[in-house]
C-alpha positions as CSV (number, residue, x, y, z in Angstrom):
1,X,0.0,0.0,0.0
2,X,1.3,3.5,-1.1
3,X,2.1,6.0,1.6
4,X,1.9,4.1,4.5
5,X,4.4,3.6,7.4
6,X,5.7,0.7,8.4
7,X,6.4,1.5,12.2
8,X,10.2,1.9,13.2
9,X,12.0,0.2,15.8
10,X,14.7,2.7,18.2
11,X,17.6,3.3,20.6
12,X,16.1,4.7,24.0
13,X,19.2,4.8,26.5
14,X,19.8,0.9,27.3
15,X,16.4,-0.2,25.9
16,X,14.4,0.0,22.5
17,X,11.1,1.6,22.1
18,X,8.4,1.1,19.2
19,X,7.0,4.4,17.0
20,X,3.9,4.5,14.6
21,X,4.0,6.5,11.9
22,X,2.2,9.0,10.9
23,X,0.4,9.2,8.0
24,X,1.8,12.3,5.1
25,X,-2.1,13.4,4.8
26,X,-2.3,13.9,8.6
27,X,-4.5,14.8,9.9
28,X,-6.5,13.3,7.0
29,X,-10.1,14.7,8.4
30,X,-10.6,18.3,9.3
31,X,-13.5,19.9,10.4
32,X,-13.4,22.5,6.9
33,X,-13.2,19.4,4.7
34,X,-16.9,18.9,6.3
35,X,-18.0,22.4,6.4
36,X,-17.8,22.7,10.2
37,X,-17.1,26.6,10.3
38,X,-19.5,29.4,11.8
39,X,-18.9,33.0,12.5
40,X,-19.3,35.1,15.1
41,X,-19.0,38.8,15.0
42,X,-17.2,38.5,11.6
43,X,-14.5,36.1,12.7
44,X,-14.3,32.9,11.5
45,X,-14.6,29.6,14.5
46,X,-13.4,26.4,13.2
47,X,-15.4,23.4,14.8
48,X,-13.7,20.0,15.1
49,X,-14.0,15.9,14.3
50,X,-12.3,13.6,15.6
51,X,-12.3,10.5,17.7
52,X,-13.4,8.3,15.7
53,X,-14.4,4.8,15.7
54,X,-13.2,2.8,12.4
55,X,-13.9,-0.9,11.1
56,X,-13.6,-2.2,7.3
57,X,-17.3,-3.3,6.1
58,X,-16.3,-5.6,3.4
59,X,-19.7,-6.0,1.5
60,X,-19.2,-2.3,0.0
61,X,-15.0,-3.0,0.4
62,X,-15.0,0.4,2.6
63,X,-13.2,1.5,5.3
64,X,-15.5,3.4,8.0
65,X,-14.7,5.7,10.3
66,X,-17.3,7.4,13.0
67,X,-16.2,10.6,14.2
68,X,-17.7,12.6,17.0
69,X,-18.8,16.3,15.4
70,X,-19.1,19.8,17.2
71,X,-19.7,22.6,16.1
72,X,-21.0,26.1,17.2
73,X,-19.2,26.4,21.1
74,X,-17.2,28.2,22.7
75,X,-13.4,27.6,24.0
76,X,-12.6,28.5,27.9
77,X,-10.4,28.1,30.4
78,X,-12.0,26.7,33.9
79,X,-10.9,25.0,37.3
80,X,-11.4,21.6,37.3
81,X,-12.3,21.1,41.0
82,X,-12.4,16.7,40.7
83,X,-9.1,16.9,38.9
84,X,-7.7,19.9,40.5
85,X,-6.0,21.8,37.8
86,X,-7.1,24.8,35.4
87,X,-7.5,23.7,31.8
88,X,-9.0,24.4,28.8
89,X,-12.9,23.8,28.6
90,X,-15.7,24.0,25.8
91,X,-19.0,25.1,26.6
92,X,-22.3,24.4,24.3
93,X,-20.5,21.4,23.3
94,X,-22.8,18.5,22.3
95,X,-21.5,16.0,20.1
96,X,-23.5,14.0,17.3
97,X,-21.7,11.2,15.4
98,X,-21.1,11.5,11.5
99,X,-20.5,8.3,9.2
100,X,-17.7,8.8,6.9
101,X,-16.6,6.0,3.9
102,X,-13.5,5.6,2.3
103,X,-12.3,2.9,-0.1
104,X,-8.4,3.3,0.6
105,X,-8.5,4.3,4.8
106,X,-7.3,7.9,4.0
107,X,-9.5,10.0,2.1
108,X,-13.1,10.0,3.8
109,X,-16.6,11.4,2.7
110,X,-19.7,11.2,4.5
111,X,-22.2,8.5,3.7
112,X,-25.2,10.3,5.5
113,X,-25.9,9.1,8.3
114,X,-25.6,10.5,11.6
115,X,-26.2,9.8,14.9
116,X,-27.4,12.8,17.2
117,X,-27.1,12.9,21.0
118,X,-29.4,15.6,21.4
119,X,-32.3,14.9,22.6
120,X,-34.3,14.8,19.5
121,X,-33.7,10.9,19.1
122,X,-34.6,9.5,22.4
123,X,-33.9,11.3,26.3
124,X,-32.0,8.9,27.4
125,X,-29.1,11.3,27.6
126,X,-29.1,15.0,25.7
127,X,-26.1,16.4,25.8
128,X,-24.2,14.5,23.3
129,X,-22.7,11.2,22.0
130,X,-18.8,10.9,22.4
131,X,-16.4,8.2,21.0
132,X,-17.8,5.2,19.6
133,X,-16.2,2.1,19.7
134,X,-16.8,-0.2,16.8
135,X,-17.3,-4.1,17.5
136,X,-18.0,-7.1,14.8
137,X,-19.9,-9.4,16.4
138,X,-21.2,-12.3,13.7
139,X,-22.4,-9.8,11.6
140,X,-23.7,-7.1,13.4
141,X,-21.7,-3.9,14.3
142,X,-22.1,-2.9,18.0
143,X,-21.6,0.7,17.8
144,X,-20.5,1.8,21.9
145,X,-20.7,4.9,22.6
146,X,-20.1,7.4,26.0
147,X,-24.0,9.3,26.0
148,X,-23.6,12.6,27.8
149,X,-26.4,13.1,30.7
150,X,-24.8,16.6,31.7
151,X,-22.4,18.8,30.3
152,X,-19.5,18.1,29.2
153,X,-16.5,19.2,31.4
154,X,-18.6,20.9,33.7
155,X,-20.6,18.0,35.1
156,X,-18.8,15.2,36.4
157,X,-20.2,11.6,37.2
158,X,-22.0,12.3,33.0
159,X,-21.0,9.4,31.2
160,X,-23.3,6.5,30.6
161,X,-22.4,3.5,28.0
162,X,-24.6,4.0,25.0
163,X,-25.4,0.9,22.4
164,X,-26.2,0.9,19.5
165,X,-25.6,-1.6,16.2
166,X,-26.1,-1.7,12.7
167,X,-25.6,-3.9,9.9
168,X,-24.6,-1.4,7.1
169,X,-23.8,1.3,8.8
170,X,-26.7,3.0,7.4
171,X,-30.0,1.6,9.1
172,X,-28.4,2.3,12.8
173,X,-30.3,1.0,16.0
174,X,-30.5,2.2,19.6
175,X,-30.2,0.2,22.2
176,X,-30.5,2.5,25.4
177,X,-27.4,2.9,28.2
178,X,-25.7,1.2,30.7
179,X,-27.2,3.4,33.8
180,X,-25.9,1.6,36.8
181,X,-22.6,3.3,37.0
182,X,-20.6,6.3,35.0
183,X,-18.3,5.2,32.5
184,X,-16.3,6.1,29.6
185,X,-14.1,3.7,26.9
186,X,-16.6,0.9,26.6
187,X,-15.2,-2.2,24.6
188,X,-16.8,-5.6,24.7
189,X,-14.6,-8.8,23.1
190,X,-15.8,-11.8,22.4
191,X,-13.8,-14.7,22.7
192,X,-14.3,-18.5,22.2
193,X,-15.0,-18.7,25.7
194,X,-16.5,-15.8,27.0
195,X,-17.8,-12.7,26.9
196,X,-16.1,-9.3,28.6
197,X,-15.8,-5.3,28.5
198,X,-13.3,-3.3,29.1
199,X,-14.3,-0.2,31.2
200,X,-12.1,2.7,32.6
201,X,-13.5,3.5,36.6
202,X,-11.2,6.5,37.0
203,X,-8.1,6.5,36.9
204,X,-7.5,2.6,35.6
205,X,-8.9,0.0,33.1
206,X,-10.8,-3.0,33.7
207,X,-12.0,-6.0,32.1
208,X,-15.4,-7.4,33.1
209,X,-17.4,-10.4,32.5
210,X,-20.3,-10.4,30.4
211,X,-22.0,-13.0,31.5
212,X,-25.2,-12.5,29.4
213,X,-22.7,-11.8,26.1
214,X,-24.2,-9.6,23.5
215,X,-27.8,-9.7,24.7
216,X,-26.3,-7.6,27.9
217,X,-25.4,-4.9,25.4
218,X,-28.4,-5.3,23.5
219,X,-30.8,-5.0,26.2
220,X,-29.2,-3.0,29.0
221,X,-32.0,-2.3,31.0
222,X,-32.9,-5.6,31.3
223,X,-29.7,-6.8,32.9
224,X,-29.3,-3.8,35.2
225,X,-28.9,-5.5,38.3
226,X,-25.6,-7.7,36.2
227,X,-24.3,-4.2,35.4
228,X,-24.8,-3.0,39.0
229,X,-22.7,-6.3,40.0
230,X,-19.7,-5.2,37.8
231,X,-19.8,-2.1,39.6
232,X,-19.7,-3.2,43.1
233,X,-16.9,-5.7,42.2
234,X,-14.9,-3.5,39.9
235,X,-12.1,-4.3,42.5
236,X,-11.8,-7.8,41.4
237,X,-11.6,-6.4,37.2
238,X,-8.8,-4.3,37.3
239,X,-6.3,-5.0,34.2
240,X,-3.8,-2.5,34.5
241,X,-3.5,0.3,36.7
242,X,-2.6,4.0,36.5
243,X,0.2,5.5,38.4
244,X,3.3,3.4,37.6
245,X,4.4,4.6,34.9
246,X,5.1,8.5,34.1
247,X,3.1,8.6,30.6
248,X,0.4,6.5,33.0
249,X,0.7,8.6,35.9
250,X,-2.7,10.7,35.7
251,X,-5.2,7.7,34.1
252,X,-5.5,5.2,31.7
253,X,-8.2,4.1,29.3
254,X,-9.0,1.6,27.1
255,X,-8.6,2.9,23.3
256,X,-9.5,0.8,19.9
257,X,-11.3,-2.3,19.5
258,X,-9.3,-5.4,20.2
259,X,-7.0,-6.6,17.1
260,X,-7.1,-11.1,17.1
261,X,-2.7,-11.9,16.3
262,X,-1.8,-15.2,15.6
263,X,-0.3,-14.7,19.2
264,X,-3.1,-13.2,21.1
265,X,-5.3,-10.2,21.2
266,X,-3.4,-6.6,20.2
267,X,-4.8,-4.1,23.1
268,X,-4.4,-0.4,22.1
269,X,-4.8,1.8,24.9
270,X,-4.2,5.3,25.8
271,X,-2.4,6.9,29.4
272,X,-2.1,10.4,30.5
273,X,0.5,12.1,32.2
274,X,4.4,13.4,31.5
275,X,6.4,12.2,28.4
276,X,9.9,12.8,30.0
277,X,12.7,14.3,28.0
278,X,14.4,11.2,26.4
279,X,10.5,9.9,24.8
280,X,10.1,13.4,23.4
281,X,13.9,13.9,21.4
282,X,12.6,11.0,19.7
283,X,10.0,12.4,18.1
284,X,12.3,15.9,17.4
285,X,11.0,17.6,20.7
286,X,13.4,19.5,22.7
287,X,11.8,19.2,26.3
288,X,9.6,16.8,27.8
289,X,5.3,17.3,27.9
290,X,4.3,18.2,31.2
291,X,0.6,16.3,30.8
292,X,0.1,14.3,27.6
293,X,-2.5,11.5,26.2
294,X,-0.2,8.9,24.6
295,X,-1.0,5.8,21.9
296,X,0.0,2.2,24.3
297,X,0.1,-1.2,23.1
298,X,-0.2,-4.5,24.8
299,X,-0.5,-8.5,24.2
300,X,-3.8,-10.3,25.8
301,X,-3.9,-13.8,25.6
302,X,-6.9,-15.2,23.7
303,X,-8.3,-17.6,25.8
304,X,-7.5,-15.6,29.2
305,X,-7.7,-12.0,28.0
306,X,-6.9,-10.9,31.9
307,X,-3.7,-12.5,31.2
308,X,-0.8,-9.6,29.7
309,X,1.7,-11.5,27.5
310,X,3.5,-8.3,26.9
311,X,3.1,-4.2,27.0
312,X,5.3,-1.3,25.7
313,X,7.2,0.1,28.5
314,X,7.3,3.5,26.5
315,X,4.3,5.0,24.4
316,X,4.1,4.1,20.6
317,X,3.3,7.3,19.6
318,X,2.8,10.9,21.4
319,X,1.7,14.2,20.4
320,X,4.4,16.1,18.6
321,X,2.6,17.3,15.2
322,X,1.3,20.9,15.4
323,X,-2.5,19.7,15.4
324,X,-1.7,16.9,17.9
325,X,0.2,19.4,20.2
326,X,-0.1,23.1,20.7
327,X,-1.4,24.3,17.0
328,X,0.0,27.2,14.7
329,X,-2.0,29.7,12.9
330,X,-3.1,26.6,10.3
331,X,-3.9,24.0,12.7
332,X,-5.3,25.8,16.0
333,X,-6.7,23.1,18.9
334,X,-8.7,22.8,21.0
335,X,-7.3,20.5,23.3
336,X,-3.5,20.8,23.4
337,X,-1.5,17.4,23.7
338,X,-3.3,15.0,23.3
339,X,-3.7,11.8,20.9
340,X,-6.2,9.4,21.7
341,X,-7.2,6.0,20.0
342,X,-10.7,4.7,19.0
343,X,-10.4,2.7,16.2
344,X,-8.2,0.1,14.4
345,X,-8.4,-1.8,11.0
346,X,-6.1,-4.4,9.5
347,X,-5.6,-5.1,5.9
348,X,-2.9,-6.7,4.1
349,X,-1.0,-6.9,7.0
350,X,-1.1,-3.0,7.9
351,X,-2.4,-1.9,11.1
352,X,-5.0,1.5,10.7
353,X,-5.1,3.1,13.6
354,X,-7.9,5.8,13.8
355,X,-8.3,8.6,16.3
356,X,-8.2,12.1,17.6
357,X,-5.5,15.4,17.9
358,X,-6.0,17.6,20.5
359,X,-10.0,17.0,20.3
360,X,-10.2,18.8,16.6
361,X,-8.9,16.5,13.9
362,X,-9.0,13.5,12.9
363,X,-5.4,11.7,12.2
364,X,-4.1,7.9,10.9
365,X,-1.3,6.2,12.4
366,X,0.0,3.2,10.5
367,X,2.8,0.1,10.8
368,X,3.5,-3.0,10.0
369,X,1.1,-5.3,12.4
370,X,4.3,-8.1,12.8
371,X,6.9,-5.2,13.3
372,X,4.7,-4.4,16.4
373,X,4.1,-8.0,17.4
374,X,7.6,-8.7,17.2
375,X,8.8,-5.4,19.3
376,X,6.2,-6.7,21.9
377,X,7.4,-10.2,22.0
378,X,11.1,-9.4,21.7
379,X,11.3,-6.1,23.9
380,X,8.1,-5.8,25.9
381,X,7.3,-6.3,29.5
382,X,6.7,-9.6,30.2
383,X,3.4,-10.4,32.6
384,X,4.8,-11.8,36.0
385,X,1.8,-13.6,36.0
C-alpha cells in the first residue's frame, strides 16, 4: 500500500522503544473538509472531528470511520475542581456522530448518516454522543458509545455507555445505556469462551465479564442488576493500573477495539501524564510534555484476555505534530496534547489506527502489524503472571 508507514524500531538509553508512523495526509479529516465553520461577529470559528471509531465493512470494500462532530461552542479556560488543575474547557459542546466511507483508509466522505445525541432521538441522555467504539460481532456492528447526561467538562459523574448496532452502517439502532454506574471507553470482546468489557473506573482500566454476552449490550436495562454487580466488584476487574508509569501517571483508558494476532489479542490503549525528555527527542521535541494522552500497546492472551503477554514500556506514539500538540496559525486546537485511539483496522497486513488530535482532527497512524508484534514479543514487559 502507497504511503503508508511501516512503524520503526529505536535506541532509548539501554532499551528499545516502538513508533507508529504518521500518515503524510495527517490529519487526514478536518473539520473544513466537512463544512464545520461558523462566525461570530465576523471572525471565523473552526469546529472540530475527531475520535473516531473505524472498522472495514467488506460488503461495500470500505473503510468506516465514526467521528464525534461539534460545532457552534465556545473555548474557555476553567478549574477543574475533581481533577484539581485549570485547563482548557468547551461550553455548548454536544456532540452528534457523523458516518464517513472511504475505499483506501485515507480519504473519507460522509455516507449520510448520523447519529445525534441531542435529545431529539430519544432522552435517554441530551447532551451529546462521544467516542464510539466499533465491535464485529457475527455480523452485526455494536456501535459503543459514551452518552452525555450533563455537560461536558462541567458535570462530572455524566458518562453513561450507550449501544447501538447496525448492519450497514446506514439503518443504525438504539439500544438505550448502561445506567448503573458512570463510565467512559466501553469495549466488549468476544472470545471462544467468553464474553467481557473493558471499562475505565477512573483512573485505571478493567475488564469485566459479560456473562449475558451480546444480549447484555443489547438489552441494558434488562440486565441492570448484572451491570450493577460489575460495579460493586470493579475491585476484582482491574487489568492495568494508573500511576506506575510516568506517561500513566494521571489515568489510563482503554482505546480501539481489540486486534485477534496469531499470538493473542493486540490491546491499544491510551495513558495520560508526563512524556519525559528522552521519549520526546525522539520524536524531534526538545523538552519533555508536562501532561500528555499517549497511543499504548499491549498483548492479551486469547483464551485468558486478563492475562498480559506483553506491553510497551514506553508509548508508541505521542503528540508532537502541530495539530496533535499546541497548533500554529493553520492548525489551531482545541485541546493541546493530546492523541487518543478509538479505532483500528487491518488489511494486508497494515495496522490503521484511527483517532483524535488535540479534540479537533481527525489523524491515521499506520505500521507494520508483525513489526509491532515482534517489538512486543522481543522487547516488551513480560506479565509476571
Amino acid at each position: 500500500m502507497q504511503h503508508l508507514g511501516e512503524g520503526e524500531l529505536v535506541k532509548l538509553d539501554n532499551k528499545y522503544m516502538f513508533k507508529l508512523d504518521s500518515h503524510p495526509a495527517n490529519p487526514i479529516i478536518t473539520p473544513q473538509q466537512l463544512g464545520l465553520t461558523w462566525y461570530e461577529d465576523d471572525i471565523e470559528h473552526i469546529g472540530a472531528v475527531f475520535n473516531g471509531g473505524a472498522e472495514f465493512y467488506p460488503p461495500e470494500n470500505r473503510f468506516m470511520v465514526l467521528p464525534r462532530v461539534h460545532k457552534n461552542y465556545r473555548r474557555v479556560r476553567f478549574y477543574d475542581k475533581k481533577m484539581g488543575i485549570e485547563r482548557w474547557g468547551l461550553e455548548n459542546y454536544i456532540a452528534e456522530i457523523w458516518v464517513l466511507e472511504s475505499y483506501d483508509g485515507v480519504h473519507f466522505n460522509p455516507r449520510g448518516t448520523v447519529i445525534k445525541g441531542d435529545g431529539t432521538e430519544h432522552q435517554d441522555f441530551t447532551y451529546g454522543i462521544e467516542d464510539i467504539r466499533v465491535v464485529k460481532h457475527n455480523s452485526t456492528y455494536l456501535l459503543i458509545g459514551c452518552g452525555k447526561i450533563g455537560p461536558p467538562f462541567f458535570s462530572h459523574d455524566s458518562d453513561r455507555i450507550a449501544v447501538y448496532s447496525t448492519t450497514d452502517f446506514r439503518n443504525i439502532i438504539y439500544h438505550g445505556i448502561v445506567d448503573a454506574f458512570t463510565n467512559r471507553n466501553a469495549i466488549p470482546v468476544f472470545t471462544k469462551r467468553a464474553s467481557y468489557i473493558f471499562l475505565r473506573f477512573h483512573p485505571h482500566i478493567y475488564l469485566a465479564p459479560l456473562e449475558e454476552g451480546i444480549d447484555q449490550l443489547l438489552h441494558p436495562k434488562k440486565y441492570r442488576p448484572l451491570w450493577r454487580r460489575i460495579y460493586e466488584h470493579r475491585d476484582e476487574f482491574i487489568l492495568l493500573r494508573a500511576g506506575e508509569l510516568s506517561h500513566g501517571m494521571e489515568k489510563l483508558g482503554p482505546g480501539t477495539q481489540l486486534i485477534p494476532t496469531d499470538v493473542g489479542y493486540l490491546f491499544i490503549y491510551h495513558a495520560v501524564g508526563e512524556i519525559p525528555p528522552n521519549i520526546t527527542r525522539m520524536y524531534g521535541l526538545d523538552s519533555g510534555i508536562e501532561r500528555a494522552y499517549s497511543v499504548n500497546v499491549m498483548l492479551l492472551d486469547k483464551d485468558v484476555p486478563h492475562k498480559i503477554i506483553a506491553m510497551s514500556e514506553s508509548p508508541v506514539y505521542i503528540p508532537h505534530k502541530p495539530w496533535e500538540l499546541h497548533g500554529d496559525e493553520k492548525y489551531p486546537v482545541d485541546i493541546p496534547a493530546v492523541v487518543f485511539p478509538v479505532g483500528a483496522i487491518v488489511r494486508d497486513g497494515y495496522l490503521f489506527v484511527y483517532g483524535g488530535a488535540a479534540d479537533k482532527y481527525e489523524i491515521l497512524l499506520t505500521c507494520k502489524l508483525d513489526n509491532l508484534i515482534e517489538y512486543l514479543l522481543k522487547y516488551g514487559v513480560r506479565s509476571k503472571g
